[in-house]
C-alpha positions as CSV (number, residue, x, y, z in Angstrom):
1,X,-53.3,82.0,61.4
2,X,-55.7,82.0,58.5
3,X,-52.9,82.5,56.0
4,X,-50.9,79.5,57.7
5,X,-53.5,76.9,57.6
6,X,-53.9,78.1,54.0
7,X,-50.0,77.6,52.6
8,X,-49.7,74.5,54.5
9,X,-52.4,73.0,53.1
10,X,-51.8,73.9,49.6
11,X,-48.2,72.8,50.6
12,X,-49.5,69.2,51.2
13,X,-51.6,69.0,48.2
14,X,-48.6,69.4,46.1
15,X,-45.8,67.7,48.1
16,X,-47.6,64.7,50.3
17,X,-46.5,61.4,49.7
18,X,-48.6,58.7,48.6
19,X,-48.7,56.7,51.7
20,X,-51.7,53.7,52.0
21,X,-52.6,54.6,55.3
22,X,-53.9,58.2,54.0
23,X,-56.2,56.3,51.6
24,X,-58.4,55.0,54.2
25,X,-60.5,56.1,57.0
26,X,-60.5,52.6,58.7
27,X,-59.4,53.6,62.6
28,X,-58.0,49.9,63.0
29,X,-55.4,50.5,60.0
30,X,-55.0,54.0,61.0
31,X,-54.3,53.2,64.5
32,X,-51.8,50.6,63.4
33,X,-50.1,53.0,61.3
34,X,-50.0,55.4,64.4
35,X,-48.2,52.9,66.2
36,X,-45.5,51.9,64.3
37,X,-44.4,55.2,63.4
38,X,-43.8,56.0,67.3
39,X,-40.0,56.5,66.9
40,X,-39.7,54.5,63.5
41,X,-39.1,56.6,60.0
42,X,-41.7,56.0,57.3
43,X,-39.3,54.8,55.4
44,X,-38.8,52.1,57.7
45,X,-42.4,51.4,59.5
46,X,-43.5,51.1,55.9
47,X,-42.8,47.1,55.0
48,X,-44.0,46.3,58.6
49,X,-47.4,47.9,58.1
50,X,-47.8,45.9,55.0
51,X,-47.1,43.0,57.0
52,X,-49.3,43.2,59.5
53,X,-52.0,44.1,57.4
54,X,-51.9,41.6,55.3
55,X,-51.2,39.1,58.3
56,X,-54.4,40.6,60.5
57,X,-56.8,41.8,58.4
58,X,-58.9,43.2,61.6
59,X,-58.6,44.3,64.5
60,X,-60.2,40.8,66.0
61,X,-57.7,39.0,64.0
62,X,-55.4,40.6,65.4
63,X,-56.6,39.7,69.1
64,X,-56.6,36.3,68.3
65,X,-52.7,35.8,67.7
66,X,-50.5,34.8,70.2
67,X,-48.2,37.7,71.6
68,X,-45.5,35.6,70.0
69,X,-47.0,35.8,66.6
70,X,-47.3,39.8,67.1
71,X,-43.1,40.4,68.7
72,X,-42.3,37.9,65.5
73,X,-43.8,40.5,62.9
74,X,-42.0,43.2,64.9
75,X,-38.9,42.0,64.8
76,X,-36.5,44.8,64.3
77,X,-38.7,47.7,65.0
78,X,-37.2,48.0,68.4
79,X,-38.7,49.7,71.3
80,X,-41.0,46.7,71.2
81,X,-43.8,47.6,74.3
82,X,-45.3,49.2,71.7
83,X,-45.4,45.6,69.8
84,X,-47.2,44.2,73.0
85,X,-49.4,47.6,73.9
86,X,-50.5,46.8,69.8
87,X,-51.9,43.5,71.3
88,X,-52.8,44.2,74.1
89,X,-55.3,46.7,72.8
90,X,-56.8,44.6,70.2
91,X,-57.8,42.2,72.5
92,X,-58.7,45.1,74.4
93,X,-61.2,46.5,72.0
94,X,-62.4,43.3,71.1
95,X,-63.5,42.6,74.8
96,X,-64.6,46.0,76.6
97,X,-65.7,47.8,72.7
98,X,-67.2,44.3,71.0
99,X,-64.4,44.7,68.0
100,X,-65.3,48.4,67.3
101,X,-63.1,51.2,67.6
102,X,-64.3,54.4,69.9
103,X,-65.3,57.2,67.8
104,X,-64.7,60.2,70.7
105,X,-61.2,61.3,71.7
106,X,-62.4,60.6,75.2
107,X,-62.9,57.6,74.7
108,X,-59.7,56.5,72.7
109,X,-57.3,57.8,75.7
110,X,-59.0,54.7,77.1
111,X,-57.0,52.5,75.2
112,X,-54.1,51.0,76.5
113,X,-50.8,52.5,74.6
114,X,-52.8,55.9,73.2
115,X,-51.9,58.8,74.5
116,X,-53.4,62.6,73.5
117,X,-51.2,62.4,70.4
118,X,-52.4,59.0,68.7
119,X,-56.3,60.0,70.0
120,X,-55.9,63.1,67.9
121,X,-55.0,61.0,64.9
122,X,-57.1,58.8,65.4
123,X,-60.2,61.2,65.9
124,X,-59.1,63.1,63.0
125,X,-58.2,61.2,60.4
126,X,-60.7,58.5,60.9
127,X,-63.8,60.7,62.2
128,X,-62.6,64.2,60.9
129,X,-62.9,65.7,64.4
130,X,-61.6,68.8,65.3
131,X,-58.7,67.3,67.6
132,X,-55.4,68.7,66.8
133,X,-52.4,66.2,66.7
134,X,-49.2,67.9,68.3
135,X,-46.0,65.2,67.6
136,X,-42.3,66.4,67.1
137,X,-42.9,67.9,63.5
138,X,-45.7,69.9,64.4
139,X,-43.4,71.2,67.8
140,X,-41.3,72.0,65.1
141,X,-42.8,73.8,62.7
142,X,-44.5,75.9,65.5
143,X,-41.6,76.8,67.3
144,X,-40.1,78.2,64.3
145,X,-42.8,79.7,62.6
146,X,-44.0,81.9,65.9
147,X,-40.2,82.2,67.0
148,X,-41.0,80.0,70.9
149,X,-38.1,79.4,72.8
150,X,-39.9,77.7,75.7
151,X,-38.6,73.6,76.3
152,X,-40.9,71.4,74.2
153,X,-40.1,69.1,76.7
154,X,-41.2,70.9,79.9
155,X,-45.1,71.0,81.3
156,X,-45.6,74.7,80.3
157,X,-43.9,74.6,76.5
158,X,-45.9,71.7,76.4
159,X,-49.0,73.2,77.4
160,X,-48.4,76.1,75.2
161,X,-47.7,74.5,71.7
162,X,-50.8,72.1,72.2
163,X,-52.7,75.6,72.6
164,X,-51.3,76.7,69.9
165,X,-52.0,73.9,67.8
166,X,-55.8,73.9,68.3
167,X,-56.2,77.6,67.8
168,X,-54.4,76.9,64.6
169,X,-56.1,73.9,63.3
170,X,-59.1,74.1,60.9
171,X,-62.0,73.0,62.6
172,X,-63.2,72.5,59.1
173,X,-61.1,70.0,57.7
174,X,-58.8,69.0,60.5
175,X,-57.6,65.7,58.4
176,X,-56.5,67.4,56.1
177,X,-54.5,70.4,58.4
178,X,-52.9,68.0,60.8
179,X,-51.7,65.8,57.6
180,X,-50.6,69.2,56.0
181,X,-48.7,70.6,58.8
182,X,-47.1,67.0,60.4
183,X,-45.4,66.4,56.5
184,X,-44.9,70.1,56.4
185,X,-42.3,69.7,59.2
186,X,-41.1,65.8,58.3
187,X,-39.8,67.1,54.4
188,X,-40.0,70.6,54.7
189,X,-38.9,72.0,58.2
190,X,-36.6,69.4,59.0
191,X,-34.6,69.0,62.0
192,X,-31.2,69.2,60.1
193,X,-30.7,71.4,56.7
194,X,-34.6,72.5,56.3
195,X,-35.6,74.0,53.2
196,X,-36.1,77.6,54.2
197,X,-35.0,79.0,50.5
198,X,-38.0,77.4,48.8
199,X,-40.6,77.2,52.0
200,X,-44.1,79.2,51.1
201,X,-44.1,80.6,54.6
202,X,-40.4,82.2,54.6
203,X,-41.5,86.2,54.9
204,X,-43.6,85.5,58.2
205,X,-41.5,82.7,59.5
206,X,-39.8,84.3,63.2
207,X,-36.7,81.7,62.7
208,X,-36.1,82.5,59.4
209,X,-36.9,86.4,60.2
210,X,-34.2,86.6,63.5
211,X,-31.2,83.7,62.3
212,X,-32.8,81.1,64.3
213,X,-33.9,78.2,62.5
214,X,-30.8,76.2,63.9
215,X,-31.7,76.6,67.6
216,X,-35.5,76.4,67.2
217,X,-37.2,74.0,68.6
218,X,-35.2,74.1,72.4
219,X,-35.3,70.7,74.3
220,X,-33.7,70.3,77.4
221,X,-32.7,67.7,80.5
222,X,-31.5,65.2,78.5
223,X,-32.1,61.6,79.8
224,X,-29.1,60.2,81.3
225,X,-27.0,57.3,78.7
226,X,-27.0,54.2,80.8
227,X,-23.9,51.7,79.9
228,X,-24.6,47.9,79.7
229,X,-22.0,45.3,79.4
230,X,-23.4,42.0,78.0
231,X,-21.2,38.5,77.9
232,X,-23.8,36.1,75.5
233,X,-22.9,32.4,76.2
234,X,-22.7,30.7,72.8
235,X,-24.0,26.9,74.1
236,X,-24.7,23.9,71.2
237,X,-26.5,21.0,72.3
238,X,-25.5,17.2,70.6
239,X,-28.1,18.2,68.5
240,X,-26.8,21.0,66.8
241,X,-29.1,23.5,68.3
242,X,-28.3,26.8,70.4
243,X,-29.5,27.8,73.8
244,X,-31.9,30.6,74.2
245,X,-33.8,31.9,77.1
246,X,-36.9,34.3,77.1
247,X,-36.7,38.1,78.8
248,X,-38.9,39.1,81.3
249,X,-40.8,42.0,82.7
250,X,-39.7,45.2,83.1
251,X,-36.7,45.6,81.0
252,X,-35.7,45.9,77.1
253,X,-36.5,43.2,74.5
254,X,-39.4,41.8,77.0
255,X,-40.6,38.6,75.8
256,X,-37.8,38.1,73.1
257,X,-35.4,35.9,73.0
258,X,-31.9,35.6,73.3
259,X,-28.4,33.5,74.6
260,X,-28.1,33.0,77.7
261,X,-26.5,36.0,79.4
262,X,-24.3,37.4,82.2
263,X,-24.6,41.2,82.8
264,X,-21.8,43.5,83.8
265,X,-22.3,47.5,85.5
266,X,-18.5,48.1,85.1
267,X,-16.3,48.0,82.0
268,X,-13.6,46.3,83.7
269,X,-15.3,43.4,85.5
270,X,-16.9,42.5,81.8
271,X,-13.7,43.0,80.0
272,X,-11.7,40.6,83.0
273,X,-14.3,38.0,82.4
274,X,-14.0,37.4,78.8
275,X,-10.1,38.0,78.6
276,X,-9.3,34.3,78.7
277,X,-12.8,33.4,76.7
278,X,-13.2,31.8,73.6
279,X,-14.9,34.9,71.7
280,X,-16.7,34.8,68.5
281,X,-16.1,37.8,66.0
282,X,-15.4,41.4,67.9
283,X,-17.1,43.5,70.6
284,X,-20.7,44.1,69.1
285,X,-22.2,48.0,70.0
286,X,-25.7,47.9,70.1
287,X,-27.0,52.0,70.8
288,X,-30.6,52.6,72.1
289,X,-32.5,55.9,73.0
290,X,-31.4,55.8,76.6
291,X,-28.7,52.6,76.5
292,X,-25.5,52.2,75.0
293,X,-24.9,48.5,75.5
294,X,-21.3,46.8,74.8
295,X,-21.9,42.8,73.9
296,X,-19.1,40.2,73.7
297,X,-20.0,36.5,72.3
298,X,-18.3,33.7,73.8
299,X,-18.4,29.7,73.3
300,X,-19.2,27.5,76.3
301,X,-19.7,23.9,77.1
302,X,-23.2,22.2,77.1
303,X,-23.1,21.8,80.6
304,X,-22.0,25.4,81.7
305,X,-24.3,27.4,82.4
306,X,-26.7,24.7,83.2
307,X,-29.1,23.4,80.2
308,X,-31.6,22.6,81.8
309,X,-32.7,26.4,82.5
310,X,-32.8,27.1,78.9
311,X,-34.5,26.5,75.4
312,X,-32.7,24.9,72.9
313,X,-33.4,26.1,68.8
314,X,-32.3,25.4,65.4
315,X,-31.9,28.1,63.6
316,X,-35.4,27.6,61.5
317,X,-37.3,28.0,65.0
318,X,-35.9,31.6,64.9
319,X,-38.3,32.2,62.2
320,X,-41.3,31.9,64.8
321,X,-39.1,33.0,67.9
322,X,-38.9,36.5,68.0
323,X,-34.6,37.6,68.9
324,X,-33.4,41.3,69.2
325,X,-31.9,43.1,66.3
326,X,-28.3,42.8,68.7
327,X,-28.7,39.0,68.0
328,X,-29.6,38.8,64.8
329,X,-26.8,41.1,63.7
330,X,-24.7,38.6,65.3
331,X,-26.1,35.6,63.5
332,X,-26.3,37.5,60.3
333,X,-22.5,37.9,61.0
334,X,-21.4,34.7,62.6
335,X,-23.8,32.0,61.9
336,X,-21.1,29.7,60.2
337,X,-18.5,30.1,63.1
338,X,-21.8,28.7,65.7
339,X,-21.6,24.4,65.2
């Protein structure tokens, strides 16, 4: 253990990257940062937490936009309850925690959208307390390195590996370990092609040791792909503007908007409908954790479906009207072929 914590550390002072959210201790930008990296590369979560940074300096600025404001700035990030959970607990702490962030881990599960994973972080690298983070690179590097074969996924693996993780973290400077050993397994002990040749920890690593780096960490029932079938109705008012409506509750893209829309379960019935239909451009294939959806784009008359249940935009209202990354592809690829 001792000579673990050791390598990985020294491994992280020589191979971190220079990331601004590791240059500050404040729990509001290192919450933030938390958040948006929930399935989102650096690489990618990078520009956004600039944004909103710079767009809500605090946490009570942030609890004074309008949800609006906040789906707008996370346009594109997908898997956007996180977007509203992000509000949601600003106003959150702003109201039950008078604008201050909890200092315990206790208390942090109390906000809406942390779970033990973000608490950790938060605890850690804001209050330096000894709370070890467990996320998929730490699974990772632990299943590898100590040669477990029990589900990451399942209650007893997961059980395991967060005991494992706390009897391995230094108490000490517990920052500092669960940075090291979370970019340990994002740049060293990757998922795919991990560089075992040149890793510090090679002689004592059980995957390396018995061929079994490849198979290492094991994850199993895979969650069921469900199929969607989307026809988009393409409608122009005499003004030159589109139709759009607003999702609801209790599906993807809540509170995002989008044209109008007639849903499909089966393949045929959605490819009957639009076989006589004036299309615009080809079948779009929009892929999601746990959706695969299939969307066709299709003019219709102001008067079908009925206007009156929808919102008509120009296309400069888009820039406060927060659309899914399935329509904007499609405007990116279409928008001359609209009026």
């Amino acid at each position: 253990m001792n000579a673990l914590r050791e390598a990985l550390q020294i491994w992280y002072k020589n191979h971190q990257r220079d990331l601004p959210w590791r240059h500050t201790q404040d729990p509001y930008h290192i919450w933030l940062s938390e958040i948006i990296l929930q399935q989102t590369r650096v690489d990618q979560g990078l520009p956004y937490y600039v944004k909103f940074t710079q767009a809500f300096a605090t946490v009570a600025d942030l609890a004074l936009a309008s949800q609006q404001e906040v789906l707008n700035l996370w346009q594109g990030l997908g898997y956007y309850s996180r977007g509203r959970n992000l509000h949601a607990t600003a106003q959150q702490i702003v109201r039950d925690f008078d604008g201050v962030f909890p200092r315990t881990y206790q208390e942090l599960l109390k906000l809406k959208g942390v779970g033990p994973y973000t608490a950790a972080a938060i605890a850690s690298f804001a209050f330096n307390l000894p709370h070890a983070v467990v996320d998929g690179n730490v699974f990772r590097v632990l299943s590898r390195y100590f040669g477990i074969d029990l589900a990451i996924n399942s209650t007893e693996g997961k059980r395991q590996f967060e005991l494992l993780a706390s009897e391995l973290l230094d108490s000490a400077n517990p920052a500092l370990h669960n940075q090291a050993i979370m970019e340990f397994g994002a740049l060293q002990c990757k998922p795919v092609s991990p560089n075992c040749m040149d890793c510090p920890v090679q002689e004592s690593c059980q995957a390396f040791r018995t061929d079994s780096v490849a198979v290492l960490p094991i994850k199993v029932n895979k969650v069921k792909v469900r199929k969607r079938y989307f026809v988009y109705h393409i409608i122009v008012d005499p003004f030159q503007n589109l139709a759009f409506s607003k999702r609801g509750p209790k599906d993807i893209w809540e509170g995002l908007y989008e044209f109008p829309l007639k849903e499909f379960d089966q393949l045929q019935s959605f490819q009957e409908y639009v076989s006589n239909k004036e299309m615009i451009g080809a079948k779009f294939k929009h892929i999601l954790t746990h959706q695969h959806i299939e969307a066709y784009f299709i003019k219709s008359a102001y008067n079908e479906p009925n206007p009156s249940k929808h919102q008509f935009l120009c296309l400069a209202d888009l820039e406060t009207h927060p659309i899914p990354r399935l329509i904007d592809k499609f405007l990116i690829a279409h928008r001359h072929e609209l009026f």
